[in-house]
C-alpha positions as CSV (number, residue, x, y, z in Angstrom):
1,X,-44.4,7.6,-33.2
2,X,-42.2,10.4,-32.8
3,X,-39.2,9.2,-35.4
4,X,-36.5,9.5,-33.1
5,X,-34.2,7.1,-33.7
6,X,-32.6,4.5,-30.2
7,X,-29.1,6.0,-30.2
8,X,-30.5,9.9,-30.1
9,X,-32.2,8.5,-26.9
10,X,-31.2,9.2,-23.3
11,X,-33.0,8.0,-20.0
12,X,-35.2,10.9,-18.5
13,X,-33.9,12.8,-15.5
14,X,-36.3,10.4,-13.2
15,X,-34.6,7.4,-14.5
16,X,-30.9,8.4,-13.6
17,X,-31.9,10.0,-10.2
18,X,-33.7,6.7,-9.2
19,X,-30.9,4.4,-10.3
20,X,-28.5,6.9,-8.4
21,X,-31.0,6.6,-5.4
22,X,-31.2,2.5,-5.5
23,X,-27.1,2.1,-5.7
24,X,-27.4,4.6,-2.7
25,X,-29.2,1.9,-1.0
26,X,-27.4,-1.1,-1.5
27,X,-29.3,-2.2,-5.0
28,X,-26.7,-3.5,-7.2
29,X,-26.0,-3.5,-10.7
30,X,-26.8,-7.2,-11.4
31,X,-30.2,-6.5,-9.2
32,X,-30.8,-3.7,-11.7
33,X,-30.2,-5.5,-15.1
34,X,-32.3,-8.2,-13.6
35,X,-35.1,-5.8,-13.4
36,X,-35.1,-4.6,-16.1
37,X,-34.6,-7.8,-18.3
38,X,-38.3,-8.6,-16.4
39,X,-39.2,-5.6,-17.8
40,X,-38.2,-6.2,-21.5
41,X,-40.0,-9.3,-21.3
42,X,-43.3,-8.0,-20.4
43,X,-43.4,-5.2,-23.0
44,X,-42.3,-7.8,-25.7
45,X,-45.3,-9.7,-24.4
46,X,-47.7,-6.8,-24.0
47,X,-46.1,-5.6,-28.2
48,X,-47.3,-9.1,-29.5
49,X,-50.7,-9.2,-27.8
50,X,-51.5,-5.6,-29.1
51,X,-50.1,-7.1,-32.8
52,X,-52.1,-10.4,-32.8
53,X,-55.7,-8.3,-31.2
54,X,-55.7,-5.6,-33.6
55,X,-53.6,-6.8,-36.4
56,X,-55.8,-9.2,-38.4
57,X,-53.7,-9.2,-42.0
58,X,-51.1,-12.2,-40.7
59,X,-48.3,-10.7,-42.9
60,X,-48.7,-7.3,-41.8
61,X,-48.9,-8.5,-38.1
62,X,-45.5,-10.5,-38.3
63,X,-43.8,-7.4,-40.0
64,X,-45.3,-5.1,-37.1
65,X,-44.6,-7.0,-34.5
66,X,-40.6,-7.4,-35.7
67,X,-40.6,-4.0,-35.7
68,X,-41.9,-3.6,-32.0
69,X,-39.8,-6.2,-31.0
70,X,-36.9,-5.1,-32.3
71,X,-37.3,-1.1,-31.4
72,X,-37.9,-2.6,-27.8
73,X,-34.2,-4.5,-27.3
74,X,-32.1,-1.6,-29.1
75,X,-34.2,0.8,-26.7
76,X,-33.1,-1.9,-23.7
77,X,-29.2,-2.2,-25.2
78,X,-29.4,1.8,-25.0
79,X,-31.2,2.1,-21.3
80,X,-29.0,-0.7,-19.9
81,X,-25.7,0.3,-21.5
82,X,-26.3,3.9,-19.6
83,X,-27.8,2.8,-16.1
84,X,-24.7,0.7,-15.7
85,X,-22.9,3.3,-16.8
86,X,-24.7,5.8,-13.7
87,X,-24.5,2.9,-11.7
88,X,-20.9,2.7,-12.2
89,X,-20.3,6.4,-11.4
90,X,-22.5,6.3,-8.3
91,X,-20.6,3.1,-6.8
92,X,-17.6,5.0,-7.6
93,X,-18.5,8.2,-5.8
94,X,-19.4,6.8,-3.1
95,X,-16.3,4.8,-2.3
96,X,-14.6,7.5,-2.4
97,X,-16.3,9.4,0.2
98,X,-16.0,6.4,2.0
99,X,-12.8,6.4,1.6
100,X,-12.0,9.5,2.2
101,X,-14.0,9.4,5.7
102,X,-12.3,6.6,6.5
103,X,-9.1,8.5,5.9
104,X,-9.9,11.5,8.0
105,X,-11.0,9.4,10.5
106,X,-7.7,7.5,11.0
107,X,-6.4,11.0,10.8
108,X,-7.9,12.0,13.7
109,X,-6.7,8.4,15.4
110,X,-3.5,9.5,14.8
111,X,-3.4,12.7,16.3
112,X,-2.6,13.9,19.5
113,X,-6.1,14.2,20.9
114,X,-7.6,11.5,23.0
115,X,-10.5,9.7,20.9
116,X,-13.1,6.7,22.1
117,X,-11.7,4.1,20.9
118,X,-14.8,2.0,20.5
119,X,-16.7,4.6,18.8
120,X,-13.8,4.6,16.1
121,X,-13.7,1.2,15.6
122,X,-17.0,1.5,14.9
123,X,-16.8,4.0,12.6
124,X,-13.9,2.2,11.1
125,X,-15.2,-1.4,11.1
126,X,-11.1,-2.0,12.9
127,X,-11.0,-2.9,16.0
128,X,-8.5,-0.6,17.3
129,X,-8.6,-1.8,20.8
130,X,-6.7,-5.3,19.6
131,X,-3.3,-6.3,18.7
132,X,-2.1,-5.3,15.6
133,X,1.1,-4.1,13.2
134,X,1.1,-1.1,10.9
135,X,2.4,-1.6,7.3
136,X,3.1,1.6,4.9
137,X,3.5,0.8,1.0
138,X,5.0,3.5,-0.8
139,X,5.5,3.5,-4.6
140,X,8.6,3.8,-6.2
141,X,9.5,6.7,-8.4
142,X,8.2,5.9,-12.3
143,X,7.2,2.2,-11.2
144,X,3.5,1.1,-12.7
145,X,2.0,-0.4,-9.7
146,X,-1.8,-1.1,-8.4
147,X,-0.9,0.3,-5.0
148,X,-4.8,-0.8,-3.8
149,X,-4.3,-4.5,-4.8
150,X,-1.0,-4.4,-3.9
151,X,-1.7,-3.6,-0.2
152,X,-4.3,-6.0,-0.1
153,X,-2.1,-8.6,-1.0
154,X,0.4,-7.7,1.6
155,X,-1.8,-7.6,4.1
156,X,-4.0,-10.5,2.8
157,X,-0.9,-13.0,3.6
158,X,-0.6,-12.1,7.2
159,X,-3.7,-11.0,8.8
160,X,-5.9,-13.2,11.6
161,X,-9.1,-11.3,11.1
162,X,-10.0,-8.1,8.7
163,X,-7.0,-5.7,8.2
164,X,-7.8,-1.6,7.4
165,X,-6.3,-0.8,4.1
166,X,-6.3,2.7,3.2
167,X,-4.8,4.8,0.0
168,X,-3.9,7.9,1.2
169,X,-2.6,9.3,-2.4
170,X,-1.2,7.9,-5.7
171,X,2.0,6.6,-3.9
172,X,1.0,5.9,-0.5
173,X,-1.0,3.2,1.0
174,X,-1.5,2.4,4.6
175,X,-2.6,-0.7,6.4
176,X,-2.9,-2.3,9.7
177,X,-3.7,-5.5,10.1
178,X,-4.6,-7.9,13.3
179,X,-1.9,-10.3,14.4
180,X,-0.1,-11.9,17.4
181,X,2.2,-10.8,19.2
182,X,6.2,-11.2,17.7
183,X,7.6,-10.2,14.0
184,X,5.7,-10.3,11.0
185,X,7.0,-11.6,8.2
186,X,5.9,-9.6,5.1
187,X,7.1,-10.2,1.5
188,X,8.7,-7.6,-1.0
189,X,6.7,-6.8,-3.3
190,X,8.2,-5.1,-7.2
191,X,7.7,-1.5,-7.5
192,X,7.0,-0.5,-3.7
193,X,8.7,0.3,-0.8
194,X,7.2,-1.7,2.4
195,X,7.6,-0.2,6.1
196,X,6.8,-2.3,8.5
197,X,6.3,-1.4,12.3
198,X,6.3,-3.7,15.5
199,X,3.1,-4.8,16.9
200,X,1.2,-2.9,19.0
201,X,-2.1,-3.0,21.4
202,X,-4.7,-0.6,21.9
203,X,-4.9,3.3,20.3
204,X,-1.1,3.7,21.3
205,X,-0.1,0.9,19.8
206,X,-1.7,1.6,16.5
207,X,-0.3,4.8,16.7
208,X,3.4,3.9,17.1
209,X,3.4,1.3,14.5
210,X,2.2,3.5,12.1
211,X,5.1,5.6,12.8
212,X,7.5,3.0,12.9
213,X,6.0,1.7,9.2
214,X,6.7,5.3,8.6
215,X,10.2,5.6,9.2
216,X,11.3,2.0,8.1
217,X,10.3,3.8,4.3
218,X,12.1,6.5,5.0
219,X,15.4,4.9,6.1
220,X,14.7,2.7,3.2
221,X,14.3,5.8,0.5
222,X,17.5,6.7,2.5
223,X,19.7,4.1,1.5
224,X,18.7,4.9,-2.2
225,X,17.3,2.0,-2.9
226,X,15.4,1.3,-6.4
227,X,13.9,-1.7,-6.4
228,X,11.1,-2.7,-3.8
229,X,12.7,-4.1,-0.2
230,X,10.5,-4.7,3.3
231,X,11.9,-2.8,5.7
232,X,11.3,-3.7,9.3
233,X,11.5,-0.8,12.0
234,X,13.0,-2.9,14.8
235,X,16.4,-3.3,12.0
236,X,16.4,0.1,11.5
237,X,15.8,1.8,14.8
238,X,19.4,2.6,15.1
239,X,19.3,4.9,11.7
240,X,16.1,6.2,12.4
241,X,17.1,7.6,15.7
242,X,20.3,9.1,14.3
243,X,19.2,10.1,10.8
244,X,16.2,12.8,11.3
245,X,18.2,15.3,8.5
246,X,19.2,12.9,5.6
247,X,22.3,15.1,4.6
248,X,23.4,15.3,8.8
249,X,23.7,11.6,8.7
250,X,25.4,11.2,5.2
251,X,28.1,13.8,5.8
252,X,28.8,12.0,9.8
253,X,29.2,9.0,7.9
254,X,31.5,10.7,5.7
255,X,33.4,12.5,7.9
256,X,33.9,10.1,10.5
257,X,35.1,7.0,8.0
258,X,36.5,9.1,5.5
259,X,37.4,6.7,2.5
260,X,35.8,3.8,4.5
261,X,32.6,5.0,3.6
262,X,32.8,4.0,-0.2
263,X,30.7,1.6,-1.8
264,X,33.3,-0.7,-2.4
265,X,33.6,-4.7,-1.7
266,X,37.2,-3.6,-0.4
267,X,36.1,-0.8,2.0
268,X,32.9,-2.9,3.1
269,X,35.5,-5.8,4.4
270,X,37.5,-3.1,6.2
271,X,34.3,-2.1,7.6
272,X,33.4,-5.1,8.9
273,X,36.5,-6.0,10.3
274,X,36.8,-2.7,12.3
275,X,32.9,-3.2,13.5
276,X,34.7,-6.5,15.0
277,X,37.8,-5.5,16.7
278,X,35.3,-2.8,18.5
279,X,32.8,-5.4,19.2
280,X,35.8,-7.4,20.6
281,X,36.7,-4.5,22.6
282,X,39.4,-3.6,20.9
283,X,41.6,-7.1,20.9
284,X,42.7,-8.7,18.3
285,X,42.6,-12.0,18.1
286,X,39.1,-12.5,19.5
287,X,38.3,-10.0,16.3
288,X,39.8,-13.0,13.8
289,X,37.7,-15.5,16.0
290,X,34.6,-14.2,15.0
291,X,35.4,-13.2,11.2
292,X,37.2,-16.5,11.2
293,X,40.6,-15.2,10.1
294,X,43.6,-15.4,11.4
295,X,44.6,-12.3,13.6
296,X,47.2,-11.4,11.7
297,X,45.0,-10.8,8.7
298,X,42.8,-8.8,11.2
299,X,46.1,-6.4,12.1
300,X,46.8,-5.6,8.4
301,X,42.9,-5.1,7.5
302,X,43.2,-2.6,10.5
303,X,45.9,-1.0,9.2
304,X,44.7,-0.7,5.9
305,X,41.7,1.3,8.1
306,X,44.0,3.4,9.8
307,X,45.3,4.5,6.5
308,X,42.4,5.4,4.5
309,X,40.9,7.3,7.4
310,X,43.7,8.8,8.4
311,X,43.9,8.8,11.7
312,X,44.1,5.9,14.5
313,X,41.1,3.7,15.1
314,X,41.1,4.0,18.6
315,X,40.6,7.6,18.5
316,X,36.7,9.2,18.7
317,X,35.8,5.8,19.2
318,X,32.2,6.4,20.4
319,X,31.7,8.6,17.1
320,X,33.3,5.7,14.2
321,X,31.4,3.0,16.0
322,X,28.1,4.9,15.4
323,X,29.0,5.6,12.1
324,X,29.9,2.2,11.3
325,X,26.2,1.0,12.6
326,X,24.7,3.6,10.4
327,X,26.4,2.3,7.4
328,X,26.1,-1.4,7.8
329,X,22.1,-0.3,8.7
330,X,22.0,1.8,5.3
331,X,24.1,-1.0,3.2
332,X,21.5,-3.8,4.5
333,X,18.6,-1.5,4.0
334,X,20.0,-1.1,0.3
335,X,20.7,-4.9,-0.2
336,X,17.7,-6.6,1.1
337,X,15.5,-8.7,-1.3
338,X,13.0,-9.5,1.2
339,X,12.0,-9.5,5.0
């Protein structure tokens, strides 16, 4: 009637606000397009009975109602095409407040302050009071990686009942997931960094697993590491107790091996030898026993040691042995393809 032609059309403000209201209540999309696809029908069939009651000429009547027909699915390819369009939006707006209640309520989990559990949970839909095991995923640096879908899959593989998967920002996404007690095996994942902590019951638990998950990234963004690695906190502990200022433990390392501290197979042998002859406080042959070398080869790795160092190996013992630990902790870190 008015000439205005299906693609200059747009749904009235009513129309958007309702659909925005419905998605708010649970409605979904495929609900939605189901209605309206009743709708359709009906006019179509209300068009054609108007046609055949008050068009009598058969030719004119067939022409008309084509036209009506036709009019009436571009008009439903336009009002379809932008409810799921709002309904899209909506849905998305709302997970993300969702989301990021969720997030501030684990926030305020992981503080300090004491909280009720059970009341959390609820809030959550996580049992917090159970036993469970923190996992952090962090991206790597210029790596293209679905960080949601990623942690899902992680955590996917290894939970016993629903895990809490949150992504806190672009890079960082972090999970906890119900299991038994003992080590959970997780696998590496391309692109990611995964920090696993040890399990853990109750509020506390949860708590110190997360920071545990926490650490075992950050001892593993330590060792300089560029492809992704799982990381497991009770293999680091060692490095994360000693390493709180990155550049502190790098320069001990340095200062206490000296030269044994390159990257080299040569100096890694050396470094494993001396590990030994500590380990075997200090003798000799029961050093070659468990390299499975004879102990003469043993003495000349050690002097090889004594020399690049420059100075005895039985001197500031305490002080090389730690820095050896931190090393091999680091070098393992940097060299592991899995859990």
């Amino acid at each position: 009637m008015r000439g205005v032609p299906i693609d200059a059309m747009e749904p009235p403000a009513e129309v958007i606000l309702s659909t925005r209201g419905l998605i708010r209540e649970g409605v979904t999309n495929a609900t939605l397009m189901r209605a309206y696809r009743v709708g359709i029908i009906y006019w179509c069939e209300r068009w054609t009975d108007a046609v055949e009651r008050h068009c009598h000429d058969l030719a004119l009547g067939l022409r008309a109602s084509n036209l009506g027909i036709n009019f009436l699915m571009g008009w439903f390819e336009m009002i379809t095409d932008r409810i799921s369009a709002e309904v899209h939006d909506e849905a998305e707006r709302l997970t993300k407040e969702g989301s990021m209640a969720r997030l501030a309520e684990v926030r305020k989990v992981l503080g300090p302050e004491a909280i009720n559990a059970t009341t959390a949970s609820q809030r959550l839909g996580y049992d917090l009071r159970g036993n469970h095991v923190a996992i952090l995923l962090s991206r790597i640096e210029e790596q293209d990686v679905a960080l949601g879908a990623t942690a899902l899959a992680v955590a996917g593989k290894i939970a016993n009942a629903r895990p809490l998967t949150l992504i806190v920002d672009v890079d960082t996404a972090w999970c906890w997931v119900p299991v038994a007690n003992g080590r959970t095996e997780v696998s590496a994942h391309p692109g990611v960094f995964v920090g696993v902590g040890r399990p853990g019951v109750g509020v506390d638990g949860f708590r110190r697993s997360h920071h545990e998950a926490n650490e075992a990234v950050r001892i593993a963004r330590l060792s300089d590491r560029r492809t992704g690695v799982v990381t497991h906190f009770d293999t680091i502990e060692l490095a994360s107790l000693c390493s709180g200022d990155p550049e502190l433990c790098h320069a001990f390392i340095a200062a206490q091996l000296g030269g044994l501290a390159a990257r080299t197979s040569h100096a890694a042998n050396l470094r494993s030898t001396l590990r030994a002859y500590y380990d075997a406080n200090c003798s000799f042959r029961s050093a070659a026993a468990t390299l499975e070398l004879h102990h003469n080869t043993v003495r000349y790795r050690l002097a090889q040691a004594e020399r690049i160092m420059g100075q005895s190996i039985l001197e500031l013992r305490l002080q090389r042995e730690l820095a050896l630990r931190l090393a091999l902790e680091l070098e393992n870190t940097r060299t592991a393809v899995g859990p």
